[in-house]
N, C-alpha and C positions, 0 to 999 in steps of 0.2 A: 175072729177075723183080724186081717192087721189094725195095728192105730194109724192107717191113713189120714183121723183126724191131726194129729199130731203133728205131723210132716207141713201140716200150712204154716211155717214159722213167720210168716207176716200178720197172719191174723192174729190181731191185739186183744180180740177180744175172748173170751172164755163161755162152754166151750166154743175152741176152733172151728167151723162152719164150712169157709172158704171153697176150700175142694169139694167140697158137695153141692155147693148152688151154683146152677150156668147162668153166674151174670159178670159183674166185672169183678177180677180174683181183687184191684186196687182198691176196692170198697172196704175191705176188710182191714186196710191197713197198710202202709209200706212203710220204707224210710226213707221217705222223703215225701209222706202225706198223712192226714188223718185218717179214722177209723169213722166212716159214716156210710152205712149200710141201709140204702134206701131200697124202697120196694112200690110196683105201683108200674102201671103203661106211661114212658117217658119219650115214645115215638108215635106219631100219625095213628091211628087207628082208623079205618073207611071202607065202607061197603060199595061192591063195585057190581053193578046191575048190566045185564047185557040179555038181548036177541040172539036167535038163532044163532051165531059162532063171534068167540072172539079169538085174539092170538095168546095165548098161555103163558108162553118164553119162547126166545129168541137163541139161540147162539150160534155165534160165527166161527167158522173151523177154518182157516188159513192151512191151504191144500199146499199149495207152491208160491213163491214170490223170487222173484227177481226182476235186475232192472227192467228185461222185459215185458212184464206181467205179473200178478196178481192171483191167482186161482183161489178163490171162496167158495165154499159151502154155506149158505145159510138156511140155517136148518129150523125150522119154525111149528113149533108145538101148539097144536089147532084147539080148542073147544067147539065140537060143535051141536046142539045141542037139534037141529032140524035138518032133517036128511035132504042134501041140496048139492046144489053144482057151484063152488064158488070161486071169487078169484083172487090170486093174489099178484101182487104187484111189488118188489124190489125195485128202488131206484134211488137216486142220489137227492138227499135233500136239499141241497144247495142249488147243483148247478139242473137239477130236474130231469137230468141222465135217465134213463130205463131200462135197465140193468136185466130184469126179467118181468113180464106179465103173461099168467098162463092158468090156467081152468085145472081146480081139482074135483075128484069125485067126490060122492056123499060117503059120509062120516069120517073121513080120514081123520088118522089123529093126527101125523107127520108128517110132512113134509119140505122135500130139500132144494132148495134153489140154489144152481151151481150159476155161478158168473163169472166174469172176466174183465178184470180192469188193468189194460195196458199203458206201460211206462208208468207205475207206480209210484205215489211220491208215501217214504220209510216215515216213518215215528222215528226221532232221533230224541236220548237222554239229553238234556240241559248239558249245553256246552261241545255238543259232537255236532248237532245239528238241528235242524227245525222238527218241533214235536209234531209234524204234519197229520191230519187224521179227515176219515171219509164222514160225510154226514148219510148213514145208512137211515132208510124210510122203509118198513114194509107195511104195506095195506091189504084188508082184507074186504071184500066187496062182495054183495050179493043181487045180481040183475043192476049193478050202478050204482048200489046203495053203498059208500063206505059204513063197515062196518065198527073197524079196530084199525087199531097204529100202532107201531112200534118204531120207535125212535131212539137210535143211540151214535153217539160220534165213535168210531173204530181206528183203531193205529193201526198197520201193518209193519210190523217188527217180525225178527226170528229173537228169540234170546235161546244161549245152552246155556247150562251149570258146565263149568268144565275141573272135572277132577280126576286128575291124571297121575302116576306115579313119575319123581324125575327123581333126581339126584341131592335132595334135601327132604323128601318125604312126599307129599300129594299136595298135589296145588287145589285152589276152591277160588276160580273166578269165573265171571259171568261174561259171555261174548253178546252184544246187540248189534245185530246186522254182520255179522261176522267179525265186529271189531271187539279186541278188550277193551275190558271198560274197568277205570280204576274210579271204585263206588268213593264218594267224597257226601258222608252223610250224616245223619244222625239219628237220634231216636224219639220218638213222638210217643205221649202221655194223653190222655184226653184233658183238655183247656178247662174243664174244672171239674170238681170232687159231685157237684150234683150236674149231671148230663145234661138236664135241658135246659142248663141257661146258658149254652155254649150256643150263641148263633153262626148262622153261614156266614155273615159278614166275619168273625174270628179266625173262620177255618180258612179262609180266602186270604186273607192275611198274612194270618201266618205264616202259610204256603207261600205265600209270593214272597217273602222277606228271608224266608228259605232259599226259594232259587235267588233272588238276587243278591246273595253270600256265596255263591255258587255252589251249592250243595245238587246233586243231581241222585241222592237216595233219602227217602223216609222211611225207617222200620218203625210200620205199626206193633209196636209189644206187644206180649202175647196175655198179659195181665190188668188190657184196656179192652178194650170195644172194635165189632165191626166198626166201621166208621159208613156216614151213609155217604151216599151220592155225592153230594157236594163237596166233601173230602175228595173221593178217586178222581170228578171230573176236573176238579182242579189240578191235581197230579199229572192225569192226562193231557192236558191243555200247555203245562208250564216246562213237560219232558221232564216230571221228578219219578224217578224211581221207584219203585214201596215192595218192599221185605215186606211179609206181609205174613206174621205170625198168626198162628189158631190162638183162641184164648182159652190157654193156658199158662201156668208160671211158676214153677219155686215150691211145689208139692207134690207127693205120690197120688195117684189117680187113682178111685176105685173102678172097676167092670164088670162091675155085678148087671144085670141086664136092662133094667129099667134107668141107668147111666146112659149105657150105652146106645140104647135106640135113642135114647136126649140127645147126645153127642155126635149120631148120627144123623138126623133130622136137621141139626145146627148148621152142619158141617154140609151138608148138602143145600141146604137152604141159600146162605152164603157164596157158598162156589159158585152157584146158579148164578145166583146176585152179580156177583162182582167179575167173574169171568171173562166179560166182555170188555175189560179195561187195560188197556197198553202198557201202565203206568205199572201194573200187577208185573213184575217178573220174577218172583218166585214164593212159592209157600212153605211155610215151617211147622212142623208138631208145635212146637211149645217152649219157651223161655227155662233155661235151666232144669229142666225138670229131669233129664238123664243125671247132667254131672252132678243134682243132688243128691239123686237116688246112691250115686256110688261114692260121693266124696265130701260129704255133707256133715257125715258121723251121725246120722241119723241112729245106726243100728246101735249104737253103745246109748246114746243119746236119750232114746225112747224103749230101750232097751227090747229089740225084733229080733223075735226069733228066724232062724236059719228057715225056715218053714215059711213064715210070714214075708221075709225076704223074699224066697223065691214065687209068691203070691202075687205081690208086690211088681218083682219084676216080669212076670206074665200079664200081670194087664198095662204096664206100660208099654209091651209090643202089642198085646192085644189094639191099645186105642193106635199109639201114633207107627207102629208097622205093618198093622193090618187093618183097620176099621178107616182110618185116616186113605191113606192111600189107593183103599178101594174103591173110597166116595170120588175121590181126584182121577184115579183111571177110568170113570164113568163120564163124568160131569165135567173134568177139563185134562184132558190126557196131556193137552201139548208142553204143561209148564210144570219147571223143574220144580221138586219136592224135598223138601230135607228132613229129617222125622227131629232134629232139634237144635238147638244152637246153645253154648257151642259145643262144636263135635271134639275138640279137645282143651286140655287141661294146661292152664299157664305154669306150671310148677312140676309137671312131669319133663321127664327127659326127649319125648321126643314131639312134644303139644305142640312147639313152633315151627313145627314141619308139614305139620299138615291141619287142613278144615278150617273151622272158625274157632276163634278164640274168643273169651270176656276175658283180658287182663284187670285183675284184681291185685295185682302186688302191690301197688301203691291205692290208700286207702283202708284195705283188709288185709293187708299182707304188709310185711316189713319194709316196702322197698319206700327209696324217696326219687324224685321227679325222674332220677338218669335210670332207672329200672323200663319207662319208657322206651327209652333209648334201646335198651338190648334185650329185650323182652317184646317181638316183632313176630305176629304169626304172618300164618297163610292169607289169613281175614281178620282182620282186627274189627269184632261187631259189640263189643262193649269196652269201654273205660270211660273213666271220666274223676273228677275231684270238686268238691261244693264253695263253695264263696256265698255271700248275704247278697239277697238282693236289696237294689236302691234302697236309700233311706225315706223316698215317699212312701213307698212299699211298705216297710217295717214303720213308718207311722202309721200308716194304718191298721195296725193291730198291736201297735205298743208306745203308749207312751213317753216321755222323755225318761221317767222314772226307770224302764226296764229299759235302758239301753245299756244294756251290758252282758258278757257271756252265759253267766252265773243266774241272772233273775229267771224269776218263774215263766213269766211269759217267755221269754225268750229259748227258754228250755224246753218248753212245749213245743213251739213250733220247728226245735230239733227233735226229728224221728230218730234220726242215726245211732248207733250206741257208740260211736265213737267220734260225732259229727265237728261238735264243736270245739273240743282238746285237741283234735286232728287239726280246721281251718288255724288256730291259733299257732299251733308247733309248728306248720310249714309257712305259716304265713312269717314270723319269726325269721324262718332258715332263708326265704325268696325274698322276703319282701322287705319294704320302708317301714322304719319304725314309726309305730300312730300314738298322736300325743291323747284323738280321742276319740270316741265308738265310731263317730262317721268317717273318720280316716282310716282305721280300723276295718270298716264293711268294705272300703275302695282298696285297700292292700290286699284284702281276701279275693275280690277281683280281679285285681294283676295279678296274683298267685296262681287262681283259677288258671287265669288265659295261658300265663308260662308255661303250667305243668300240661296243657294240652296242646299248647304250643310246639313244645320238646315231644310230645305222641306225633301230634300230625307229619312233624316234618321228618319224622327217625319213617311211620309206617311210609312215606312219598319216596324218601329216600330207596327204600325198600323195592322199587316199581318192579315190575316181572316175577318178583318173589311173594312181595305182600300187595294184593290186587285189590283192598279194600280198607276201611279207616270210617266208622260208624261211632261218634263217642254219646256218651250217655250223659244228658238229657238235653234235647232241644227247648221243651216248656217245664211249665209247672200246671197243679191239677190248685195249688191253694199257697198261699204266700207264705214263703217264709225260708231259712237257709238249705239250697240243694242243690244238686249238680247240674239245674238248668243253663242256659243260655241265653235264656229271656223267660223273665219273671210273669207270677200269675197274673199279673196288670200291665202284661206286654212288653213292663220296662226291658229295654236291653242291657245286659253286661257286658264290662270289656271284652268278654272272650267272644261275643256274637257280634260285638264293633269290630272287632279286628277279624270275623273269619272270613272274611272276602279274600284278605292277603295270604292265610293260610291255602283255601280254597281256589283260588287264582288258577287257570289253568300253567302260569311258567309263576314259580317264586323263586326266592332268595332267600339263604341263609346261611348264618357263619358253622361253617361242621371243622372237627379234628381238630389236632394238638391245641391246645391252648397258648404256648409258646408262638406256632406259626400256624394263623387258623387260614382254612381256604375259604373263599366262594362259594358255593355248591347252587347252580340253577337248575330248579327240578320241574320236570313237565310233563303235565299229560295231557297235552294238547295233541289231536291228534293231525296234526297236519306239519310241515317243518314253518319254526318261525325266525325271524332276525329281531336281534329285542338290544335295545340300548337300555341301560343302564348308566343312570345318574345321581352322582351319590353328593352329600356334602357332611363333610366331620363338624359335629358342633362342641363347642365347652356346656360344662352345666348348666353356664346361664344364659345358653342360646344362641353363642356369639359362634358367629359361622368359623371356621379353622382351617378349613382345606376344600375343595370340590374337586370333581371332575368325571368324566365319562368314560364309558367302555361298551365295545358292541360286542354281541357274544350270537354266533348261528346254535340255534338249537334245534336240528335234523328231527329229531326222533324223541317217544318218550323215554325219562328216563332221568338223570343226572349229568351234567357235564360240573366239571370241580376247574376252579381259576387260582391263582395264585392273586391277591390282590394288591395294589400299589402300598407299599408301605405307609406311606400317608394317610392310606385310608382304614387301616386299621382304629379303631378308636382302645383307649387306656379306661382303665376303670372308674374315671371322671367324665368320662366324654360318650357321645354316642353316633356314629353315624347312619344319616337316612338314604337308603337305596332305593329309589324309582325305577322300575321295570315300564317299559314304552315300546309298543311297538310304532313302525311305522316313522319312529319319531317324534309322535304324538298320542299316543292312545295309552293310557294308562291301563297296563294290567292286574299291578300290584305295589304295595310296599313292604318292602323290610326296615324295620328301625331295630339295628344292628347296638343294642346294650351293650358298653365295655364292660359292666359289672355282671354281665350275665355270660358264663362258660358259652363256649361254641357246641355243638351239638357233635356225638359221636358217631362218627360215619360207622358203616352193617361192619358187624365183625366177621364175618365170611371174607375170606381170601379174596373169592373171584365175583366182590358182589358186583362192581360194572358190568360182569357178563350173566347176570340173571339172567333166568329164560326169558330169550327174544322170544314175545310173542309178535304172531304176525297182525299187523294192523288189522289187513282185510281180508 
């Protein structure tokens, strides 16, 4: 058979396991975690006793929506275990509406309750609009007696995948409510390496501290866990987004048959599960596992035969183009599917024209921070660059004795193979020189922030062309140097201090020539705004040099470019700070405009001002 064991290249430990057991593929190891492979029931376990009928599952099928109306199917899978006449009741749990109440016969298994709720108020993502959602109640009754309850809060959204052919390749953006949506996200790990000591109070947290950096997606990776309840319903509550990968990640899949009914059962279980959530807009096979299979060098590698290859790549259609997608045309037809991420390759010739990309040039690839810049897909859903977290952080697992690159402790808690001669070399090229480890761990953090700094605004820059900007990694699963955002003890980095201003719906930034750099206000605000800008040039040691104002109309999403006053240019000593305000008063964002930091390269494309005008609505 093939060596599918083989292909698990994160699992550390011997043999390889990983791709064979359905639990978290992260157990096994990553880099940017340890190798601890627990085993054992780490969720609720409860026996659930009932009379004559209860309700099974629940799901809600969104028929029609518009401003006018609403049109629901709720379709309600019965248990009944005494042959009877019973009733069921749909109605609003809030305002105590009554939506449907109506007598079924004995034994049904199914049945559908159609309603109608006019002038519908939408589920809008974080930053478009309010994450409005229904308080649905169904009850099941027999002669008076409430029986069972089903209780779930519902969004009424539309979302499409939209992937189109145009004149740079195929575009891969997401419309909600008919509007595009430029995803401003990142990627989520489970908050620690043993599952159940991660409480709700954490995930509530997190999440919110998420949307309030204005981030409006979270991809669940496909190499962590379903996540339960309290995860989605926070999602849905806050209007964050969720990619929402199957778990899978970074190995060839076997599909021999006692897998795949596993995989199958999983995968339907799950959908059932989480279905119902607004926050859900779209599903994925699995984290890397095509571009491994084809660009990995597995086949020299492990040395697979042409035979075992073509094995290999039959049951990875087998799982994620046919077993995958059959449970999801059953169980939730209406949300789009992508069998993996990403669908193309950063280093081929035509990967940044079309689908999603993981840019790895910088990092695993040769490039340094300006690879960023010109290296922009369709969907930018992975990159990212590691920095140390806090030094409370790293005290607590090292003391003063291992504060250095080189010691053992500190070596362990780098997974990377190239993690920490990498943070050192760029931090070197970007950053202040540190006279000692703790100025040292704060320069790896400004470096962090820049090099994703220089991503964020090239993918913004990008708007109509590149419809997304997901970098790699929001948390940590266990302390110590990674491409988090915010460390496994919550601490924040510069680079999640600062992504509000990234994240903003109108920022600021210096883009082109470096001789005569411009302006550039980029937005994806979907409404037109009037935004004043107020800047002041300082000297190094803070001594103000120059100020003054400037109003800029910004119509549409997009870019508008300025020429700025000469004076406000800052010199390689000096820096000046830009306040975005609308109104006059409402602070949207900051730019602090580094003279020592190059201006950023506007798209290399001729006619990038006129990407494809998507239309709002």
């Amino acid at each position: 058979r093939p060596p599918y064991e083989k292909t698990a290249v994160n699992d550390t430990g011997e043999p390889r396991l990983a791709n064979f057991a359905r639990k978290a593929q992260f157990h096994f190891g990553w880099d940017w975690g340890l190798r601890l492979v627990t085993m054992g029931i780490w969720r609720p376990v409860y026996l659930e006793s009932w009379q004559k009928a209860r309700i099974a599952d629940v799901q809600v099928h969104q028929r029609e929506l518009s401003n006018a109306r609403a049109l629901l199917a709720v379709e309600l899978d019965l248990d009944t275990q005494i042959p009877a006449e019973y009733q069921v009741r749909v109605r609003n749990g809030h305002t105590k509406e009554v939506y449907l109440d109506d007598t079924i016969g004995t034994m049904t298994s199914t049945f559908v309750a159609e309603i109608e709720i006019p002038e519908p108020r939408r589920w809008w993502p974080a930053g478009h609009g309010a994450p409005d959602r229904y308080h649905l109640l169904c009850e099941l009754l027999y002669k008076g007696e409430l029986l069972d309850t089903f209780s779930r809060h519902i969004g009424l959204r539309t979302v499409e995948l939209v992937e189109a052919a145009d004149e740079y390749g195929s575009s891969f953006y997401f419309r909600i409510n008919g509007r595009p949506i430029f995803v401003k996200g990142a990627s989520y790990i489970p908050q620690d390496a043993l599952l159940n000591r991660i409480s709700p109070a954490q995930k509530i947290d997190l999440l919110t501290r998420a949307k309030d950096a204005h981030l409006n997606l979270i991809r669940v990776w496909g190499g962590g866990i379903y996540e339960d309840e309290t995860f989605y319903d926070t999602c849905d509550s806050l209007g964050l987004m969720v990619w929402q990968d199957f778990m899978f990640a970074c190995a060839a899949y076997p599909a021999h048959e006692e897998f795949i009914d596993n995989v199958r059962a999983e995968v339907r279980d799950n959908v059932r599960r989480l279905r119902n959530h607004p926050s859900i807009i779209t599903w994925c096979g699995n984290n890397e596992v095509f571009m491994a299979m084809d660009h990995w060098g597995w086949q020299k590698e492990f040395k697979i035969t042409k035979q075992e290859e073509k094995e290999m790549d039959a049951a990875y259609r087998q799982i994620f183009q046919e077993v995958l997608p059959a449970v999801l045309a059953s169980e939730d037809p209406q949300r789009p599917y992508s069998h993996t991420t990403p669908s193309s390759i950063w280093w081929e010739a035509d990967g940044l024209g079309r689908g999603t990309l993981h840019y790895w040039g910088v990092w695993h690839g040769p490039d340094d921070f300006s690879g960023y810049e010109t290296k922009v897909g369709r969907y930018m859903n992975e990159y990212g660059f590691q920095s140390f977290p806090e030094m409370a952080t790293i005290a607590a697992f090292a003391d003063s004795s291992q504060w250095s690159l080189d010691s053992p402790v500190m070596k362990h808690h780098q997974k990377s193979y190239v993690g920490n001669g990498l943070i050192e070399k760029f931090t070197k090229q970007y950053g202040e020189p540190a006279e000692d480890f703790p100025e040292f761990v704060y320069q790896s953090q400004r470096v962090q922030y820049e090099g994703l700094r220089r991503a964020i605004i090239a993918h913004r820059l990008h708007w109509g062309y590149c419809m997304g900007t997901t970098f790699w990694q929001l948390n940590d699963c266990w302390p110590g140097p990674s491409w988090s955002a915010i460390d496994y003890y919550g601490r924040e980095k510069v680079l999640f201090q600062e992504l509000p201003n990234l994240y903003a719906p109108i920022i600021a930034a210096a883009v082109g020539d470096p001789a005569s750099p411009q302006l550039a206000i980029i937005s994806d605000a979907p409404t037109p705004q009037e935004v004043v800008l107020q800047w002041t040039k300082q000297a190094a040691d803070g001594r103000p040099l120059a100020s003054g104002e400037l109003s800029v109309s910004v119509p549409q999403p997009g870019t508008r470019l300025l020429t700025p006053p000469l004076v406000m240019s800052p010199n390689s000593a000096q820096r000046t700070i830009v306040k975005l305000l609308t109104n006059g008063k409402n602070a949207i964002s900051t730019f602090i405009w580094d003279g020592k930091q190059p201006p950023i390269q506007l798209p290399l494309h001729k006619k990038w001002q006129t990407f494809p005008q998507l239309v709002l609505e």
